[in-house]
C-alpha positions in Angstrom: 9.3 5.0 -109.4 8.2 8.3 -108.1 7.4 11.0 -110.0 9.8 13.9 -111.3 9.9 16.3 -113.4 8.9 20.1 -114.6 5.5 20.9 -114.5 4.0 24.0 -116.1 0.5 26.0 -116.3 -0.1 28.7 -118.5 -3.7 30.8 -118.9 -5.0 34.2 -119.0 -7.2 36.4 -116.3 -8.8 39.5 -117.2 -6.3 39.7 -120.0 -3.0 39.2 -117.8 -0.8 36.0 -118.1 -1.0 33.4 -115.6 1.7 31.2 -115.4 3.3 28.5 -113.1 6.3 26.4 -113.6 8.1 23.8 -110.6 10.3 21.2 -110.7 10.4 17.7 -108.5 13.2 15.9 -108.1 13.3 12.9 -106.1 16.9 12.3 -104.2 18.6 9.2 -103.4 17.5 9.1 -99.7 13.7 9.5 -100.5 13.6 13.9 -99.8 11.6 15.1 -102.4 12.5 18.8 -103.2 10.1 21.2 -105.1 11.1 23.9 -106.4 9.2 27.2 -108.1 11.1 28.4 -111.5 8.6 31.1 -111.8 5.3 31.4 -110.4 2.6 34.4 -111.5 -1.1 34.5 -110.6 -3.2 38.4 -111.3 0.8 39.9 -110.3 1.1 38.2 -107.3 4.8 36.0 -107.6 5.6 33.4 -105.7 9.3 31.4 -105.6 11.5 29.1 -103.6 12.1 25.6 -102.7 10.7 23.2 -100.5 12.5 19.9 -99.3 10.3 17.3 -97.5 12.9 14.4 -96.5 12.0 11.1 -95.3 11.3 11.9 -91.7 8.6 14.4 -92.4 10.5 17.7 -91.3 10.1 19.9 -94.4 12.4 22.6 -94.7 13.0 25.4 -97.6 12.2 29.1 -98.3 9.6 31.0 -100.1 9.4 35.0 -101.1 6.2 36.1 -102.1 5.5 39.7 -104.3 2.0 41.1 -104.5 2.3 44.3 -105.4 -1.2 44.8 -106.9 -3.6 43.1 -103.9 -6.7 44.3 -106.3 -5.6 41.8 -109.0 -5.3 38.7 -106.8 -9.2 39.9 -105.5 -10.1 39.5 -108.6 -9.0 36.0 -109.2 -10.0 35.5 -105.5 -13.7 37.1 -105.5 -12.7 38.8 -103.0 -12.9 43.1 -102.3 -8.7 43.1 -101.7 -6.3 46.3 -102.6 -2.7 46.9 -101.9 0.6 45.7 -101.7 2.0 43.1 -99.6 5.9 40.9 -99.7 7.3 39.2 -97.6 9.3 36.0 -96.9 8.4 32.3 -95.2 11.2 30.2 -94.0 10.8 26.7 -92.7 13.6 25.1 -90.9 13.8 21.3 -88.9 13.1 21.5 -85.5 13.3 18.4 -83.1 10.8 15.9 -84.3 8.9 18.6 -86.2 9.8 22.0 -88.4 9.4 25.3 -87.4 8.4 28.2 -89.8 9.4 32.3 -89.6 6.8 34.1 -91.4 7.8 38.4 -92.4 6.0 40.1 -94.3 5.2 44.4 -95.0 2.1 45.9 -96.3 0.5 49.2 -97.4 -2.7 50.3 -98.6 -4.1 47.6 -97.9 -8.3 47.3 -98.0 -10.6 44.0 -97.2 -14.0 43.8 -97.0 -14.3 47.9 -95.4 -11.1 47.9 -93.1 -8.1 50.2 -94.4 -4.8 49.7 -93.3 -1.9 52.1 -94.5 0.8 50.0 -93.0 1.4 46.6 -91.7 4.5 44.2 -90.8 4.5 41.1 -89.3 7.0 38.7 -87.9 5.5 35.6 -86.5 7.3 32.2 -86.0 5.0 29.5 -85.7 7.1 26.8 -83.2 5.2 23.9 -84.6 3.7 23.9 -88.4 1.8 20.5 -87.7 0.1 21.9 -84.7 -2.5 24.5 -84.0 -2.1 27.7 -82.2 1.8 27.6 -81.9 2.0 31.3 -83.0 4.4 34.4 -81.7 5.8 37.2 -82.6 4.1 40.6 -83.3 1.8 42.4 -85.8 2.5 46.3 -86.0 -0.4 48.2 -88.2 -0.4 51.8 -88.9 -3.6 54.4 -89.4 -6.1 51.5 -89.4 -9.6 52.0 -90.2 -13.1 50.1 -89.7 -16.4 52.9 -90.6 -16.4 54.9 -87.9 -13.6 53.5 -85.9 -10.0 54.5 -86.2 -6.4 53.6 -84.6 -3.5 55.6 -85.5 -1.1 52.4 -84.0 -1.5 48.9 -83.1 0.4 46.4 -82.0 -0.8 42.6 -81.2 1.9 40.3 -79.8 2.4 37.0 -78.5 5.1 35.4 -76.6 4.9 31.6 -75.7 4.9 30.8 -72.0 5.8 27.0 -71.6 2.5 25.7 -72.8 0.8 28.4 -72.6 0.5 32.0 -75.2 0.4 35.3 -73.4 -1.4 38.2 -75.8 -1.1 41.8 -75.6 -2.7 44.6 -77.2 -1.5 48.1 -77.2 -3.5 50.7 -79.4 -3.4 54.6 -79.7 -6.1 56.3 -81.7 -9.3 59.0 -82.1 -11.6 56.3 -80.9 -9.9 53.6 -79.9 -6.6 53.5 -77.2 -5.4 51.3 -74.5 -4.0 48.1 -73.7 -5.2 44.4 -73.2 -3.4 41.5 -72.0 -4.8 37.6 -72.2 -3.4 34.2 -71.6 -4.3 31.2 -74.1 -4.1 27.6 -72.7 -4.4 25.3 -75.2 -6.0 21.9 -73.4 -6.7 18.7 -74.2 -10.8 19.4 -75.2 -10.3 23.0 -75.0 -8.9 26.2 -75.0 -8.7 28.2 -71.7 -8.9 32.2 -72.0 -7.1 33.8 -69.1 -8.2 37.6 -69.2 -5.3 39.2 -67.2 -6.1 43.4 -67.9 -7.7 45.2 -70.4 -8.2 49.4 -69.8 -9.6 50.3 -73.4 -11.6 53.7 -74.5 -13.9 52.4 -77.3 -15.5 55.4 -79.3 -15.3 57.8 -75.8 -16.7 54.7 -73.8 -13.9 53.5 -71.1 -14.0 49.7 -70.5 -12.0 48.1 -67.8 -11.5 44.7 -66.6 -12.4 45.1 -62.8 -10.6 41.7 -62.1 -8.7 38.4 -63.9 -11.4 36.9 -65.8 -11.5 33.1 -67.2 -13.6 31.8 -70.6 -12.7 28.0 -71.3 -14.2 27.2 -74.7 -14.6 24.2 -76.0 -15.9 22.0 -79.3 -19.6 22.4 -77.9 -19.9 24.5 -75.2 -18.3 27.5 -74.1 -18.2 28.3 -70.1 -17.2 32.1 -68.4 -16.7 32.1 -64.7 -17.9 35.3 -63.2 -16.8 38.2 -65.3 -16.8 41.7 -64.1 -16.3 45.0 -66.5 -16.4 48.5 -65.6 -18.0 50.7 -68.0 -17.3 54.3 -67.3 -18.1 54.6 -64.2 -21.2 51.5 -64.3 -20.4 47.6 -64.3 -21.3 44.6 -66.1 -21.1 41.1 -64.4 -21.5 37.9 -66.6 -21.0 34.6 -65.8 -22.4 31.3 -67.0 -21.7 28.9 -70.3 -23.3 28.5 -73.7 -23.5 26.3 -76.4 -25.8 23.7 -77.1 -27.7 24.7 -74.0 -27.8 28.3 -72.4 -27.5 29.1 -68.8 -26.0 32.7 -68.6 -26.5 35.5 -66.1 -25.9 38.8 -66.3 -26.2 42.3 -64.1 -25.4 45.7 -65.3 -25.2 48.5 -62.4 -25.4 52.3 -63.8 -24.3 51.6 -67.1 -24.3 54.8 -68.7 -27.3 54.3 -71.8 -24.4 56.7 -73.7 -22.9 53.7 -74.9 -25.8 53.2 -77.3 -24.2 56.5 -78.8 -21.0 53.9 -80.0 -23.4 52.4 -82.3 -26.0 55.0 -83.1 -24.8 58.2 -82.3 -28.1 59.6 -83.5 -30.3 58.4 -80.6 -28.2 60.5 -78.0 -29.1 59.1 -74.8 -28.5 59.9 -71.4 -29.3 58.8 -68.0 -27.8 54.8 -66.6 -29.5 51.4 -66.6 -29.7 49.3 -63.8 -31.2 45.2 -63.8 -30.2 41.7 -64.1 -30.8 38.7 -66.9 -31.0 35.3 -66.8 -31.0 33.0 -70.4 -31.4 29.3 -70.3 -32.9 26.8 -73.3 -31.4 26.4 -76.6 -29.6 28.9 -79.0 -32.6 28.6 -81.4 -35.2 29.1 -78.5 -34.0 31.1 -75.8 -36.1 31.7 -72.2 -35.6 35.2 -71.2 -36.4 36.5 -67.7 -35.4 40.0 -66.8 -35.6 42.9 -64.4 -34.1 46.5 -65.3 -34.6 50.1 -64.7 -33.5 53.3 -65.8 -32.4 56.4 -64.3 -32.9 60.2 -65.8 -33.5 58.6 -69.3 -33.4 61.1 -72.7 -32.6 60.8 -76.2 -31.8 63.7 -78.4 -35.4 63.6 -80.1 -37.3 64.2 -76.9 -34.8 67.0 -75.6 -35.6 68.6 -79.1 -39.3 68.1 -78.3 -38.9 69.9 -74.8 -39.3 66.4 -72.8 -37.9 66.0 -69.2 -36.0 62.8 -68.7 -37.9 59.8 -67.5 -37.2 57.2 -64.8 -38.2 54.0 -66.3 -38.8 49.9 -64.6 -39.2 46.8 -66.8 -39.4 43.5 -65.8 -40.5 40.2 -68.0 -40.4 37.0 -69.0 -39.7 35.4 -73.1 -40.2 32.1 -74.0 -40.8 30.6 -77.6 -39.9 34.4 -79.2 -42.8 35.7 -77.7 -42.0 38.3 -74.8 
């Protein structure tokens, strides 16, 4: 016969209780329903029931406590701090089950990003199949080093087979919106870029026109990409993966964009030129042309230097340039 039964764990973390304690019963008609009495792991709780009938369309509802986000980093290994709770409900739907996932945060802190408030309601249309998210994720004062957004939201609404994405944020150094549609295929999934007008640390990015990224188990492909960069463009185009085959052409790209990364340098002046990659990933063949226009950095101003118009053009192969 199958089994049934309770079932309980009991240990000790760091000096705090760990305990665990479920039932299975097994009904008449073959469901099997599990059930947590009481379930503890460093302060995080965890308790419901789960039902998983005969036709494989499990249903139930789970509420979940962590009110101490440090404590379950611990056990985890990982850098975690806060407080999350929130609720997952799974309910039959057609030949499958669908799940509604809510949950509400604060504090929270992994691995250097801060967030001081989060909630989420997602319903995932399909638990035994990938990418069947929507719903939204709302975040409050969020924080990455030097980067900071005072609101985001990320959303997702389910257009017949397809997912459309959009991103709305309001911050110090970064604001705007993005939009994007996900096509899940057969042997890959197809990234429709509809918009994006974004101001990234004082640099203003701008898709100049619908661009299209399929990606797939081994190789990745972009047709022609174009992005504004204030006031200069990037194009890109190609694929990469196993092999490489990408192109690319900047026009006036302002070198100020370097100042995103390393605001020291404090460069002036645009850059100009055009790159093609082909070979491998772990061997790539470089050929490229560029020039720059009124080029300074802050340690030449200092040093009374005028600004320098500069041409490069070259070839890499085997890492050697």
């Amino acid at each position: 016969s199958a089994p049934s039964g309770n079932f309980a764990l009991t240990g000790r973390y760091a000096g705090s209780p760990e305990t665990a304690a479920f039932t299975l019963d097994h009904q008449p008609d073959g469901t099997r329903i599990l059930r947590s009495q009481e379930a503890e792991v460093a302060r995080a709780r965890l308790s419901g029931e789960l039902r998983l009938p005969p036709d494989n369309r499990p249903e139930g509802q789970f509420a979940f406590d962590a009110p101490d986000l440090a404590g379950l980093g611990d056990f985890l290994l990982l850098e975690l701090d806060g407080t999350l709770i929130g609720s997952i409900q799974v309910r039959p739907d057609g030949a499958s089950s669908r799940a509604a996932i809510r949950a509400n945060g604060s504090q929270i802190r992994a691995a250097g990003l801060a967030i001081e408030r989060l909630t989420a309601d997602i319903a995932v249309a399909d638990i035994g199949k990938p990418l069947q998210l929507v719903g939204k994720i709302e975040a409050g004062n969020v924080r990455q080093g030097q980067y900071s957004v005072d609101a985001l939201r990320l959303g997702a609404v389910r257009e017949g087979n397809a997912y459309a994405i959009d991103l709305d944020a309001s911050g110090k150094t970064i604001s705007g919106t993005a939009a994007a549609r996900l096509e899940p295929q057969a042997e890959q999934l197809v990234v429709n870029l509809t918009g994006a007008d974004l101001t990234l640390a004082g640099v203003a990015l701008q898709l100049e026109r619908p661009g299209r990224i399929s990606i797939g188990d081994e190789q990745t492909s972009i047709e022609p990409l174009r992005l504004s960069l204030s006031g200069g463009s990037l194009d890109v185009e190609g694929r990469y993966g196993k092999s490489l085959d990408l192109k690319l052409k900047a026009d006036n790209v302002p070198l100020s964009i370097a100042d995103t990364f390393a605001p020291e340098l404090g460069l002036t002046g645009s850059l100009s030129g055009n790159a093609k990659v082909t070979g491998r990933p772990d061997a790539p063949e470089i050929s490229f042309e560029a020039s720059a226009a009124q080029t300074s950095a802050a340690a030449m101003r200092q040093a009374g230097l005028p600004p320098l118009g500069i041409r490069a053009s070259g070839d890499m192969a085997d890492h050697i340039l």
